[in-house]
mmCIF file of the N, C-alpha and C atoms, coordinates in Angstrom:
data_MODEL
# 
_entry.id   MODEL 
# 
loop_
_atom_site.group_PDB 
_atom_site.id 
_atom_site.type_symbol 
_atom_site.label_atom_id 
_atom_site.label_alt_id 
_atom_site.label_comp_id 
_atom_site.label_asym_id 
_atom_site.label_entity_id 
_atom_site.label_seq_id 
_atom_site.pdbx_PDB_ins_code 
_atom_site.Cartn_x 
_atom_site.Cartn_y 
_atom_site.Cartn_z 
_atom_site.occupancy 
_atom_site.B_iso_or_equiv 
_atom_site.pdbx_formal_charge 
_atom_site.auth_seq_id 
_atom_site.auth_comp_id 
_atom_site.auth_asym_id 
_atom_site.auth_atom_id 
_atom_site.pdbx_PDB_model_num 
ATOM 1   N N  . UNK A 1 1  ? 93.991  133.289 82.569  1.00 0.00 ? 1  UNK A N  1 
ATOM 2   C CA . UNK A 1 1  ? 93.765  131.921 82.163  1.00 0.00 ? 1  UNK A CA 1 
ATOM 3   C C  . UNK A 1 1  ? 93.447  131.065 83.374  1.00 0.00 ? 1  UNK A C  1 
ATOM 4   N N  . UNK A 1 2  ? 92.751  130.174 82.984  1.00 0.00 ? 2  UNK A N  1 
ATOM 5   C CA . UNK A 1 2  ? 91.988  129.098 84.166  1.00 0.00 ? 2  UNK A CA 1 
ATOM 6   C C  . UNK A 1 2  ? 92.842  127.901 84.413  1.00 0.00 ? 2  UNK A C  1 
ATOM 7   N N  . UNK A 1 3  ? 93.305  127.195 85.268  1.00 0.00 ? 3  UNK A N  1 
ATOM 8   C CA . UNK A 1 3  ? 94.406  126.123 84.856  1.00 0.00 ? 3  UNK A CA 1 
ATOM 9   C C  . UNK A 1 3  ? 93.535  124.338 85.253  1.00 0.00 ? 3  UNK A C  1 
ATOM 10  N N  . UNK A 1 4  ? 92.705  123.775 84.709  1.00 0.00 ? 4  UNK A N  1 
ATOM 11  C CA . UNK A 1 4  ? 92.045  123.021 84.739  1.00 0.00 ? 4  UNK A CA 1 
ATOM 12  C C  . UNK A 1 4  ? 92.668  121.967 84.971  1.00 0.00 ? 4  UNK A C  1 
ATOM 13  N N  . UNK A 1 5  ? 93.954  121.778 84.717  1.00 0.00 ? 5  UNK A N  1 
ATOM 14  C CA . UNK A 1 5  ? 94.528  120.135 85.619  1.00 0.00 ? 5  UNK A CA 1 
ATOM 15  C C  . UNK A 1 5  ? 94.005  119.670 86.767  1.00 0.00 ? 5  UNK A C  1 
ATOM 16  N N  . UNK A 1 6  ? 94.038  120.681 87.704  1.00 0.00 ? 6  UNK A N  1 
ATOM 17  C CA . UNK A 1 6  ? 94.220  119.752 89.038  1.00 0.00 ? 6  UNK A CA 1 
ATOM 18  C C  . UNK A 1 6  ? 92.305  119.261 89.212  1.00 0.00 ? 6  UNK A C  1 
ATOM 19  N N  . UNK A 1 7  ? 91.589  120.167 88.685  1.00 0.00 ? 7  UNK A N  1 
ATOM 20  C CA . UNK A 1 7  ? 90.042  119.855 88.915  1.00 0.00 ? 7  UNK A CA 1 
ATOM 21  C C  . UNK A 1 7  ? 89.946  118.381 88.090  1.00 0.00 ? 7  UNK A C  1 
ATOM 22  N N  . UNK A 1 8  ? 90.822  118.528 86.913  1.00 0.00 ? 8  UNK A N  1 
ATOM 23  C CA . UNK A 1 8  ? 90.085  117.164 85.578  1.00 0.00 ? 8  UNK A CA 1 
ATOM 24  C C  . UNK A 1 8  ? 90.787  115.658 86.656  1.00 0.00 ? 8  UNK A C  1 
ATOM 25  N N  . UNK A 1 9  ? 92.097  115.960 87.340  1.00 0.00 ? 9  UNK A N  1 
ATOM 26  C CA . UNK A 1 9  ? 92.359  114.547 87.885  1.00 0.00 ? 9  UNK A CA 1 
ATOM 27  C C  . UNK A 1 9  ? 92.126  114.663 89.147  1.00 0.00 ? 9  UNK A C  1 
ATOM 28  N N  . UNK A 1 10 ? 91.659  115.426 89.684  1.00 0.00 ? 10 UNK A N  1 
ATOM 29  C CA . UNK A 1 10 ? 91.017  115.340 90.759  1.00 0.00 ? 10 UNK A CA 1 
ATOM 30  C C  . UNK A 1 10 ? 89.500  114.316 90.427  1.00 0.00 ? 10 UNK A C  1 
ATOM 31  N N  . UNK A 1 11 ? 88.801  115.259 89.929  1.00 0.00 ? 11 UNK A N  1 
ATOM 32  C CA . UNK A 1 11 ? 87.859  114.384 89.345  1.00 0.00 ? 11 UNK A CA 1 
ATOM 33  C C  . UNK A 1 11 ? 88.129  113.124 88.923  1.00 0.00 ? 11 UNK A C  1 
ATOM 34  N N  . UNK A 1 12 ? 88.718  112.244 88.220  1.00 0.00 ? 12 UNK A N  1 
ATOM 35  C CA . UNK A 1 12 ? 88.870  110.972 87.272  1.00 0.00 ? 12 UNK A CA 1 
ATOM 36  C C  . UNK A 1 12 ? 89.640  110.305 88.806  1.00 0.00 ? 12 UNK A C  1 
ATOM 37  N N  . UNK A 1 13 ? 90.701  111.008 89.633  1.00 0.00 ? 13 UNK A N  1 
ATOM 38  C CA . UNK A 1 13 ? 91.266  109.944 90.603  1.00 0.00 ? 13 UNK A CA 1 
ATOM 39  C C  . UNK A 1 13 ? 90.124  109.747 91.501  1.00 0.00 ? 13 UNK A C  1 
ATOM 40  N N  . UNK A 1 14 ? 89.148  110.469 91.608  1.00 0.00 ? 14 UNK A N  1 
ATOM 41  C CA . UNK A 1 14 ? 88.012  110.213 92.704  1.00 0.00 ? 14 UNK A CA 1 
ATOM 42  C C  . UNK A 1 14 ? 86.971  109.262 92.200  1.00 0.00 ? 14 UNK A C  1 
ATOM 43  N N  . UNK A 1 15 ? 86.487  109.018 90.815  1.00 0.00 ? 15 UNK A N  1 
ATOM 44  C CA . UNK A 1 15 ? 85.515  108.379 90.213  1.00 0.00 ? 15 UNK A CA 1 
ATOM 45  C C  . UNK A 1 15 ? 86.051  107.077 90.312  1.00 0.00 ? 15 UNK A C  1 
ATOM 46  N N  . UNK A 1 16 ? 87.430  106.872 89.407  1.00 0.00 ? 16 UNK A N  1 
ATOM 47  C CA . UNK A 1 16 ? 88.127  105.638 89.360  1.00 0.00 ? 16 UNK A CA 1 
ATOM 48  C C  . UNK A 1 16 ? 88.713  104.949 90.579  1.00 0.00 ? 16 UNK A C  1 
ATOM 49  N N  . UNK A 1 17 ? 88.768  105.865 91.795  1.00 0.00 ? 17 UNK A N  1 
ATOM 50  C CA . UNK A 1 17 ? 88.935  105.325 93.302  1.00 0.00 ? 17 UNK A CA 1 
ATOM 51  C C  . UNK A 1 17 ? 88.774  105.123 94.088  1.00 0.00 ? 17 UNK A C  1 
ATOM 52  N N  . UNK A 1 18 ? 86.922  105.316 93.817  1.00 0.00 ? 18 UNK A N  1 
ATOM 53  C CA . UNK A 1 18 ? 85.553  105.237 94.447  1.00 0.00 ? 18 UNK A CA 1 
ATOM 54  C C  . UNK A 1 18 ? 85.920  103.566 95.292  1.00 0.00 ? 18 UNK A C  1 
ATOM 55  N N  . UNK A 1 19 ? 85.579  103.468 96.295  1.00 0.00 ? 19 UNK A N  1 
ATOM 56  C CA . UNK A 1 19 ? 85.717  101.762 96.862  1.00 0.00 ? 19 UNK A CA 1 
ATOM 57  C C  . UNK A 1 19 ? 84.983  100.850 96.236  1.00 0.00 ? 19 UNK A C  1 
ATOM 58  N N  . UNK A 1 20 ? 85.535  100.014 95.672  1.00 0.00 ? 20 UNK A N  1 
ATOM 59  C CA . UNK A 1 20 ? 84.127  98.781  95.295  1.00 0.00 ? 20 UNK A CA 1 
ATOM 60  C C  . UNK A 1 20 ? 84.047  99.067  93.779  1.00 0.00 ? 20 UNK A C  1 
ATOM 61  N N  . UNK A 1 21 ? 84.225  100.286 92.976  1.00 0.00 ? 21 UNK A N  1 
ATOM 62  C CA . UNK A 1 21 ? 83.416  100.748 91.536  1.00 0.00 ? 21 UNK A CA 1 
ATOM 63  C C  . UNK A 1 21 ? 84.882  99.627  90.890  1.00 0.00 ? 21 UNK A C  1 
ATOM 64  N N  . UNK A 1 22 ? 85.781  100.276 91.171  1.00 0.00 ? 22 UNK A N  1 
ATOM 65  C CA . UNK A 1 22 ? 86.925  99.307  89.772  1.00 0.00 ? 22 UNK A CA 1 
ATOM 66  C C  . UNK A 1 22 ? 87.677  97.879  90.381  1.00 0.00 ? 22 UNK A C  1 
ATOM 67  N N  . UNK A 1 23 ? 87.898  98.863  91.970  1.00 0.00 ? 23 UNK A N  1 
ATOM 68  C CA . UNK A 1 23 ? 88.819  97.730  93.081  1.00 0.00 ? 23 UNK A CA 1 
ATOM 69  C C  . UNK A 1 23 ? 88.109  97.928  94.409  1.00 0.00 ? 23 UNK A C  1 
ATOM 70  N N  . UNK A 1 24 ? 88.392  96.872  94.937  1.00 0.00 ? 24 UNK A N  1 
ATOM 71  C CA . UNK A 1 24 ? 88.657  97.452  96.257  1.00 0.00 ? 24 UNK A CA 1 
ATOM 72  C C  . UNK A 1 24 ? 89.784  96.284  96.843  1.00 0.00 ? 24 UNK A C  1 
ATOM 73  N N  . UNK A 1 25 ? 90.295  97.626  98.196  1.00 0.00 ? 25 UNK A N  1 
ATOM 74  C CA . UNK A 1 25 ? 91.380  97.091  99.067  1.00 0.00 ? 25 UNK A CA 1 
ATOM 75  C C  . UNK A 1 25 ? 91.201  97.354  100.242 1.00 0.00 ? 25 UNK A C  1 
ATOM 76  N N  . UNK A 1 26 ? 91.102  96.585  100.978 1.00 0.00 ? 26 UNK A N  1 
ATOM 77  C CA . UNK A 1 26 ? 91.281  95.437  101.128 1.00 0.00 ? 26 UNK A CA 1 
ATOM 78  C C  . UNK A 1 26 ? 89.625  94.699  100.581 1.00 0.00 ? 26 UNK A C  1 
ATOM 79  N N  . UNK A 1 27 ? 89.856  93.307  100.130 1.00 0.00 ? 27 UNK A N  1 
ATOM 80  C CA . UNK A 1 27 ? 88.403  92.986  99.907  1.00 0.00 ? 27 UNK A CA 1 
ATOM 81  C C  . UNK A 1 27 ? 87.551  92.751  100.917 1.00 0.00 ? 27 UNK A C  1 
ATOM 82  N N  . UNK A 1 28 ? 86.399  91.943  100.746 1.00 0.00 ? 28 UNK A N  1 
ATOM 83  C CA . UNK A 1 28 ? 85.953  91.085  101.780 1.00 0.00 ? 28 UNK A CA 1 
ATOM 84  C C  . UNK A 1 28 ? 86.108  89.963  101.984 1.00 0.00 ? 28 UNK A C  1 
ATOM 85  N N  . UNK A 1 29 ? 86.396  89.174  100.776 1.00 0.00 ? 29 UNK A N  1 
ATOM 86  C CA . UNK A 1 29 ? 86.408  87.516  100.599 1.00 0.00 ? 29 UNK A CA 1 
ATOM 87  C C  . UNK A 1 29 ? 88.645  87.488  100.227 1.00 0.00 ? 29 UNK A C  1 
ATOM 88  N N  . UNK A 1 30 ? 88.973  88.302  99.859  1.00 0.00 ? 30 UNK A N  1 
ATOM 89  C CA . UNK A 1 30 ? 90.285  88.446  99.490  1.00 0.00 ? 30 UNK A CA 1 
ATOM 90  C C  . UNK A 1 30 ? 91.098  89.690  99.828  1.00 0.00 ? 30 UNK A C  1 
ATOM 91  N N  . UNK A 1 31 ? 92.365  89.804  99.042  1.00 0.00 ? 31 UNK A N  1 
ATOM 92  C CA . UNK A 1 31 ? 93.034  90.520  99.419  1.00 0.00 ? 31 UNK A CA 1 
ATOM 93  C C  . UNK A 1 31 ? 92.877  91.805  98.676  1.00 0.00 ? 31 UNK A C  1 
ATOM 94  N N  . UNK A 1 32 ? 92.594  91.670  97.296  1.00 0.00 ? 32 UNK A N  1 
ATOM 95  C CA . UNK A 1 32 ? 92.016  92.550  95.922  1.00 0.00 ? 32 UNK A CA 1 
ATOM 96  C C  . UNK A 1 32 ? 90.697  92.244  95.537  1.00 0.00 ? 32 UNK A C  1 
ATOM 97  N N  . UNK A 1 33 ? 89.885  92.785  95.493  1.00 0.00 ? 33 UNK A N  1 
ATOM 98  C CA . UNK A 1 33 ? 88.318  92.356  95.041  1.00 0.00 ? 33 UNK A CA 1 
ATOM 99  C C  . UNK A 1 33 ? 87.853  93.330  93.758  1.00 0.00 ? 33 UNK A C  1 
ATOM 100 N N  . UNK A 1 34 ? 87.619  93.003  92.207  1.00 0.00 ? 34 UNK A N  1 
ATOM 101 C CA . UNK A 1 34 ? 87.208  93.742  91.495  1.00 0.00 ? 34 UNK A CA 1 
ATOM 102 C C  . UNK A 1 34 ? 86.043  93.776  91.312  1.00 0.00 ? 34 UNK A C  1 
ATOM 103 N N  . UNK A 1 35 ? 85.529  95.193  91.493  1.00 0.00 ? 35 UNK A N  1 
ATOM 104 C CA . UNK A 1 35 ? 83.751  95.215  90.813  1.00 0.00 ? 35 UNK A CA 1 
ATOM 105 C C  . UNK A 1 35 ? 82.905  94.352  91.662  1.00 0.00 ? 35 UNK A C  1 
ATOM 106 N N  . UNK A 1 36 ? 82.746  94.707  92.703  1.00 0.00 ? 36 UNK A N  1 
ATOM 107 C CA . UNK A 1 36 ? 81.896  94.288  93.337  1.00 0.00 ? 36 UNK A CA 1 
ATOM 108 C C  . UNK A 1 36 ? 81.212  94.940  93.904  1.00 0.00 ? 36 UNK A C  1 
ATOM 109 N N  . UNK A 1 37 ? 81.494  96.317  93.933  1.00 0.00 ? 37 UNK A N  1 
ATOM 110 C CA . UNK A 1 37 ? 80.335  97.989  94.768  1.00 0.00 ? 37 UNK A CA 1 
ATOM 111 C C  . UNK A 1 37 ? 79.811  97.665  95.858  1.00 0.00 ? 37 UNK A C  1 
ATOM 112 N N  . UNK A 1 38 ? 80.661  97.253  96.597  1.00 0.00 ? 38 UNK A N  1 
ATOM 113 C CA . UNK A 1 38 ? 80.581  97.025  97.903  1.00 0.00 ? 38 UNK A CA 1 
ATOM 114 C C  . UNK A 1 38 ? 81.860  97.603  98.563  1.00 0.00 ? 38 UNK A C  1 
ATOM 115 N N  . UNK A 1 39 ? 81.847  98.173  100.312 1.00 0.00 ? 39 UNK A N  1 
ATOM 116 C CA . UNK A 1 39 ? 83.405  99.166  100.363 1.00 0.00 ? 39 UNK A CA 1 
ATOM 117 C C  . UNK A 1 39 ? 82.524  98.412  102.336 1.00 0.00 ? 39 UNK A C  1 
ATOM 118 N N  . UNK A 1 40 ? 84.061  99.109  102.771 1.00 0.00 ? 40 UNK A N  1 
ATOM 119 C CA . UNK A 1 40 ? 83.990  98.648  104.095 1.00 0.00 ? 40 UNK A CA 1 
ATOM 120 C C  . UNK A 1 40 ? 84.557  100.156 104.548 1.00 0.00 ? 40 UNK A C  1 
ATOM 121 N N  . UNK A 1 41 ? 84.432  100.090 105.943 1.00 0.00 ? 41 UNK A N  1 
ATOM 122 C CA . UNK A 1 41 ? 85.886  101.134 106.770 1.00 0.00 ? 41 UNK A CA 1 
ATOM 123 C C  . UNK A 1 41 ? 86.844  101.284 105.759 1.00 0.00 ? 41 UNK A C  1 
ATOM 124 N N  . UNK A 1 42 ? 87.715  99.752  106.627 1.00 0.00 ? 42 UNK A N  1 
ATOM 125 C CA . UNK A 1 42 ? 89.152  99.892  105.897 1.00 0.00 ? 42 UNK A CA 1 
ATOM 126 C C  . UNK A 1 42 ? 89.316  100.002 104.754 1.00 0.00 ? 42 UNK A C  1 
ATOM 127 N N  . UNK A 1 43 ? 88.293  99.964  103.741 1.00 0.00 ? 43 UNK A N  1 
ATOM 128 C CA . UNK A 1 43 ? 88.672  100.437 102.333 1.00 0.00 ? 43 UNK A CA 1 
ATOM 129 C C  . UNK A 1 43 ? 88.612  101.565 101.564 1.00 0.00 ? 43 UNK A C  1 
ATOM 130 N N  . UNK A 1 44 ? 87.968  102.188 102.684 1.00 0.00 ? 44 UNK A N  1 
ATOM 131 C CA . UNK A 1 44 ? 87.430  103.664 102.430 1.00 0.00 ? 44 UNK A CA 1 
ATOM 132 C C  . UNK A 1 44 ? 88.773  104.343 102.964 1.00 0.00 ? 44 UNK A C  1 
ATOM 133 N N  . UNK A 1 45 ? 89.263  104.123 103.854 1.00 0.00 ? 45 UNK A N  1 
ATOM 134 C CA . UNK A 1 45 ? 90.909  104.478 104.262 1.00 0.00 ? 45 UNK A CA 1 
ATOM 135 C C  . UNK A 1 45 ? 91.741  104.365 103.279 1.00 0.00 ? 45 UNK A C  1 
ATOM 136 N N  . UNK A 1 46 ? 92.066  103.129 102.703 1.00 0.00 ? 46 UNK A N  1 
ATOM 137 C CA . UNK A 1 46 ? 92.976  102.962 101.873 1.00 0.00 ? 46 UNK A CA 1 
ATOM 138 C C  . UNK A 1 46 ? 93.094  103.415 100.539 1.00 0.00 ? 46 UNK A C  1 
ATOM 139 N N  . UNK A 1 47 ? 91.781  103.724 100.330 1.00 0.00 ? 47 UNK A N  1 
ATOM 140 C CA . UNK A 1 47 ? 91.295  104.329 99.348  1.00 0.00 ? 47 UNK A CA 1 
ATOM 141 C C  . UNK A 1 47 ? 91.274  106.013 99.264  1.00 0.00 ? 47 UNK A C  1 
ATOM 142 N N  . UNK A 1 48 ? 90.921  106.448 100.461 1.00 0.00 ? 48 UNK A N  1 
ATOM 143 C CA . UNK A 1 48 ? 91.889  108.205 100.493 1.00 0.00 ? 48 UNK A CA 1 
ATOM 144 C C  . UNK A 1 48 ? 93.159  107.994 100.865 1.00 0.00 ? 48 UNK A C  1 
ATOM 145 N N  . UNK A 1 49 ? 94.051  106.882 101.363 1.00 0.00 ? 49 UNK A N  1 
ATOM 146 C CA . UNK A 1 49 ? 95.405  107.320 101.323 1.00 0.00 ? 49 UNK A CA 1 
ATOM 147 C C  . UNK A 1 49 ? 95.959  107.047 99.711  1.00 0.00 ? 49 UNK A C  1 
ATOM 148 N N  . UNK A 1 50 ? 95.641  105.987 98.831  1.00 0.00 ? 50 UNK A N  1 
ATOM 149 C CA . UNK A 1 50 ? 95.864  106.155 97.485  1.00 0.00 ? 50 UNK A CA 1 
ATOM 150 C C  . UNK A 1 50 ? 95.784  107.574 96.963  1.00 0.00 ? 50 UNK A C  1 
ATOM 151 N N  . UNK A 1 51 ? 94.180  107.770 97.221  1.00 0.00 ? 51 UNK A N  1 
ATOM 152 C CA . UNK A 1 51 ? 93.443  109.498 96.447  1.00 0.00 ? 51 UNK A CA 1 
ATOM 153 C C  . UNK A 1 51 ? 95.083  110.129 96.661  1.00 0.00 ? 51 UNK A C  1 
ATOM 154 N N  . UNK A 1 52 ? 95.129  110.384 98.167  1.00 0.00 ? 52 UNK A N  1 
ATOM 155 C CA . UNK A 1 52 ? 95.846  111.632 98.581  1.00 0.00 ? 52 UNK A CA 1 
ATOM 156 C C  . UNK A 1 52 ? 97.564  111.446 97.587  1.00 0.00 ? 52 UNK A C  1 
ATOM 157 N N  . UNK A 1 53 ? 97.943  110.180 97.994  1.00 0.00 ? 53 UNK A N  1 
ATOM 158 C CA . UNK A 1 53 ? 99.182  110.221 97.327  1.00 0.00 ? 53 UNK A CA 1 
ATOM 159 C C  . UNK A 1 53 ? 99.138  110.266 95.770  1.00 0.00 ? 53 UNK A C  1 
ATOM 160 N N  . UNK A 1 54 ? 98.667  109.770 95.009  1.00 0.00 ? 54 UNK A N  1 
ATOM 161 C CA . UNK A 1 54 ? 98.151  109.963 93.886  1.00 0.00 ? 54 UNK A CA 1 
ATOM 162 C C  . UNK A 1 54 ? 98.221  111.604 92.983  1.00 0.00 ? 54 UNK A C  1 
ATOM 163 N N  . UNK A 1 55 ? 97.030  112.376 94.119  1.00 0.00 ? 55 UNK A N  1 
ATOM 164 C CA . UNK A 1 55 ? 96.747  113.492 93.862  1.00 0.00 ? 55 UNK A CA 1 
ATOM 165 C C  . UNK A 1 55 ? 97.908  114.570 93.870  1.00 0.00 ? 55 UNK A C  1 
ATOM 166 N N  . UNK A 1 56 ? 99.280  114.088 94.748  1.00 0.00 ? 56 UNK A N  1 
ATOM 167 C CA . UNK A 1 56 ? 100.336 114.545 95.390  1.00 0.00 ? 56 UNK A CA 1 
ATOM 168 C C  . UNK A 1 56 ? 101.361 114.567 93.931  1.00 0.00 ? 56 UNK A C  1 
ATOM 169 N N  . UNK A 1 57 ? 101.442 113.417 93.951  1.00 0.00 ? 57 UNK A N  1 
ATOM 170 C CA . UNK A 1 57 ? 102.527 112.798 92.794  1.00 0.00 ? 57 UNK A CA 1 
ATOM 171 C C  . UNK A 1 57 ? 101.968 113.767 91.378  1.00 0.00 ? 57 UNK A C  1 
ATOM 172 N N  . UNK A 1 58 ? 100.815 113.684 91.127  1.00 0.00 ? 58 UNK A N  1 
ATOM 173 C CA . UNK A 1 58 ? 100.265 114.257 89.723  1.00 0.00 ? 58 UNK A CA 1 
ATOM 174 C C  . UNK A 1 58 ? 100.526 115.793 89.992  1.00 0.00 ? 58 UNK A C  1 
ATOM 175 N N  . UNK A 1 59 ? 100.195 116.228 91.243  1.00 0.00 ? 59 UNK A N  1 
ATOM 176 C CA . UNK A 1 59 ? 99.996  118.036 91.434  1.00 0.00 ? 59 UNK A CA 1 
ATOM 177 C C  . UNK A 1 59 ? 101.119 118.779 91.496  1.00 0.00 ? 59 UNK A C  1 
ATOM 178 N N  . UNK A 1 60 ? 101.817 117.897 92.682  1.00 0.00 ? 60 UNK A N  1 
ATOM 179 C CA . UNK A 1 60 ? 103.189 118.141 93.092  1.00 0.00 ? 60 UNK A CA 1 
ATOM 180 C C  . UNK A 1 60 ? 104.549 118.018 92.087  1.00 0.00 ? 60 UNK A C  1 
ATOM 181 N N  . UNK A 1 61 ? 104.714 117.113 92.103  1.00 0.00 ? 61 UNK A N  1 
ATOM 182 C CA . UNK A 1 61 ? 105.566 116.460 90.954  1.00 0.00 ? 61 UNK A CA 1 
ATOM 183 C C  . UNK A 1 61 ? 105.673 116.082 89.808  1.00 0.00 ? 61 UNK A C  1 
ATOM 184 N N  . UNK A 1 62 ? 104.887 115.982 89.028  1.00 0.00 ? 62 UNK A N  1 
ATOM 185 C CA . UNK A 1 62 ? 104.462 116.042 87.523  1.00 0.00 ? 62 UNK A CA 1 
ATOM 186 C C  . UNK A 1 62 ? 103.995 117.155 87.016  1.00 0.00 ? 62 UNK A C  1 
ATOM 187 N N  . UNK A 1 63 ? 103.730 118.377 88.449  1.00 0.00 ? 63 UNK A N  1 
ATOM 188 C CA . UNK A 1 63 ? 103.035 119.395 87.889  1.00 0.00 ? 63 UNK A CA 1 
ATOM 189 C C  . UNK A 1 63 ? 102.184 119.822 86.080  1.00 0.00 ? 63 UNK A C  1 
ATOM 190 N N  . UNK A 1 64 ? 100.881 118.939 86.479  1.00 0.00 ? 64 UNK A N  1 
ATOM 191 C CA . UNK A 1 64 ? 99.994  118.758 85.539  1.00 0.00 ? 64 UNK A CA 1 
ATOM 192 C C  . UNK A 1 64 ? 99.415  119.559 85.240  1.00 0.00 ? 64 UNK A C  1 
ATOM 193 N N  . UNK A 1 65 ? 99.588  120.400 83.887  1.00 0.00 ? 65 UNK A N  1 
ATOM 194 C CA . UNK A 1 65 ? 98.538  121.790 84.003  1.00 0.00 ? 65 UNK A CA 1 
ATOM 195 C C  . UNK A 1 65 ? 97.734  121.193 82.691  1.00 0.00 ? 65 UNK A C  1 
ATOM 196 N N  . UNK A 1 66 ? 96.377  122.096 82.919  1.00 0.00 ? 66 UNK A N  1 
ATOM 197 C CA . UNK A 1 66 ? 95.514  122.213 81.385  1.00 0.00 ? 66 UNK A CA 1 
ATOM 198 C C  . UNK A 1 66 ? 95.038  123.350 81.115  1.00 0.00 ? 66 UNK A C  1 
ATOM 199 N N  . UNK A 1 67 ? 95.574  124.357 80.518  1.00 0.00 ? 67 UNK A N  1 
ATOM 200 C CA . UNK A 1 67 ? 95.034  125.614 80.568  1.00 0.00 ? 67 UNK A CA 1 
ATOM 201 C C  . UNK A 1 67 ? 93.834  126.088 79.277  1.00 0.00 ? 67 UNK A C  1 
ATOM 202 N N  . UNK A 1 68 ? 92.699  126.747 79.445  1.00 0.00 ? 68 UNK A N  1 
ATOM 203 C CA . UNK A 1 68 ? 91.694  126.808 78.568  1.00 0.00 ? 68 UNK A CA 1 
ATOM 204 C C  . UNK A 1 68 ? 91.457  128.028 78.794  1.00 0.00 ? 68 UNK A C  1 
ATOM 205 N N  . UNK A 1 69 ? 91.124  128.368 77.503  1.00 0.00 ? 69 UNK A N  1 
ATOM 206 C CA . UNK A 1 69 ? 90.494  129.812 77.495  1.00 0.00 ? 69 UNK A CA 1 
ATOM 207 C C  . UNK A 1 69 ? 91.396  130.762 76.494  1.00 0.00 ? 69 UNK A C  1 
ATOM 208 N N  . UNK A 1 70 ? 91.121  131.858 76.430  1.00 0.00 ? 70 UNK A N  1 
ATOM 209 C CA . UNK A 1 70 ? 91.976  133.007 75.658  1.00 0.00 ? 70 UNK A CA 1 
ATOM 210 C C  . UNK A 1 70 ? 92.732  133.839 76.250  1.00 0.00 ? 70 UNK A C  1 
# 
């Protein structure tokens, strides 16, 4: 059996944590900036230390499985 968790939120935490697509942090004009698809350095940082902890908490500790197949 194939265990498809960690690929499906891997995927969705990377789309939804893209800099600029839903949030970004730090902004440019503020402290939170929504939807504006625009990203800097520092947001591209803060934005893989979210990914990473995120990815940690779901893999590690919630141990998220989706298993498919026969």
């Amino acid at each position: 059996m194939m265990d498809w968790g960690p690929v499906l939120v891997s995927l969705v935490l990377f789309v939804l944590l893209s800099p600029g697509l839903l949030f970004q942090v730090p902004g440019h004009h503020r402290c939170i900036e929504f939807g504006n698809f625009k990203t800097s350095g520092a947001s591209i940082f803060i934005h893989s230390l979210l990914y990473f902890g995120l990815i940690c908490v779901f893999l590690l500790v919630v141990k998220l499985h989706l298993r498919l197949g026969s």
